[in-house]
C-alpha positions as CSV (number, residue, x, y, z in Angstrom):
1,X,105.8,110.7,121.6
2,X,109.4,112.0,123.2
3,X,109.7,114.4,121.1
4,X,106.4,116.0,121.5
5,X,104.9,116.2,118.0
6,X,101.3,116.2,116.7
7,X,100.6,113.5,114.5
8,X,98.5,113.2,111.2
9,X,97.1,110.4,110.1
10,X,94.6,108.4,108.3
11,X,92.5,106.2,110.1
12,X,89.5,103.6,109.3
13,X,87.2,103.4,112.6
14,X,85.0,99.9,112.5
15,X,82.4,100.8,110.5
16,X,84.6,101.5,107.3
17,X,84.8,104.9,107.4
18,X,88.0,106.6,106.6
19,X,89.4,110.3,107.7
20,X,92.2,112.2,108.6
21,X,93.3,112.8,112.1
22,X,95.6,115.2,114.0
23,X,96.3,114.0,117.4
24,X,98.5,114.6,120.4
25,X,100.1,110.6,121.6
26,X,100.3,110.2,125.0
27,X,101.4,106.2,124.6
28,X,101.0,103.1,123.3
29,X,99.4,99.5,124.7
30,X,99.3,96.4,124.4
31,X,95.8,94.8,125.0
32,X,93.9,91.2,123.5
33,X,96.9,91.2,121.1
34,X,96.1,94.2,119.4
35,X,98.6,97.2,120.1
36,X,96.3,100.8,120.7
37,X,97.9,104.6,120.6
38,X,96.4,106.4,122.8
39,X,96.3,109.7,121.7
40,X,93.6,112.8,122.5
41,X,92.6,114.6,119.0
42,X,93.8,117.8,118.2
43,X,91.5,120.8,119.5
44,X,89.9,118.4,121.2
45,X,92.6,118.9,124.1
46,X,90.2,118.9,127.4
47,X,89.0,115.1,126.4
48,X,90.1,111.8,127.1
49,X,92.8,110.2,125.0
50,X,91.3,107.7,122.5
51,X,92.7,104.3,122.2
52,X,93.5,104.2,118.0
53,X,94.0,101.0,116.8
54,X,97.7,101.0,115.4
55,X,96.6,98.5,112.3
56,X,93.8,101.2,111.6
57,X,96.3,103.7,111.3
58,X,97.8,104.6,107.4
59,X,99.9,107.1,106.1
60,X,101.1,108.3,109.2
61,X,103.5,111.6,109.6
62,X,105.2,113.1,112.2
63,X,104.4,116.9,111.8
64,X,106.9,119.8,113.3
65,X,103.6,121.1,115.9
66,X,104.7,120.8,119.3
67,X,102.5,120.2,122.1
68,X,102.9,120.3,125.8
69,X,101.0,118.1,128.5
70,X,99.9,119.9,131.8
71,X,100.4,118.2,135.0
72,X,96.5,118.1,135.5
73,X,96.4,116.1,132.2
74,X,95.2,112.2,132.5
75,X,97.8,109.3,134.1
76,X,98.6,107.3,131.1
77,X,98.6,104.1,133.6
78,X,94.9,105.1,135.0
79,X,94.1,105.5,131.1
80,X,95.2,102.1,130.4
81,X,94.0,100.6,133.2
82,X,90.0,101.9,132.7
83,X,90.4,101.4,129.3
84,X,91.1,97.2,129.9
85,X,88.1,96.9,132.6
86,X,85.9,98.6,129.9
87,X,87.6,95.8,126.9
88,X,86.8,93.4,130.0
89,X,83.1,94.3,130.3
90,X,82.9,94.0,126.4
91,X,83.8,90.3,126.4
92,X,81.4,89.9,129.2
């Protein structure tokens, strides 16, 4: 993530599906004892960072692809934040 670095990986999502990813990290978190990268996919750069669950994550490189962040890109702390309320909600 400090070195600002695109990085590929495999990933399975929760229905058992499996495929390669390209992403650009922003941070990792800690939440209901599971740690999360949060990380917005490649060419996807105008969305929200996704939370990608690091024990989902296989086979993971970090490639030479720079990237730069914006100052009108997201607030990792206000990404983290929503994204507990919504975990919250869930559990509801």
């Amino acid at each position: 993530i400090s070195q600002k670095r695109i990085l590929k990986f495999t990933y399975t999502n929760n229905a058992g599906q499996t495929r390669e990813r390209e992403v650009i990290p922003f941070t990792i978190a800690y939440h209901d004892r599971k740690f999360y990268l949060f990380a917005r996919r490649k060419g996807l750069e105008g969305g929200d960072p996704f939370p990608w669950q690091l024990d989902r994550i296989e086979n993971c490189v970090i490639t030479n692809q720079k990237f730069s962040l914006s100052p009108d890109d997201i607030k990792v702390g206000d990404l983290v934040e929503v994204f507990e309320i919504v975990q919250e909600q869930k559990h509801l």
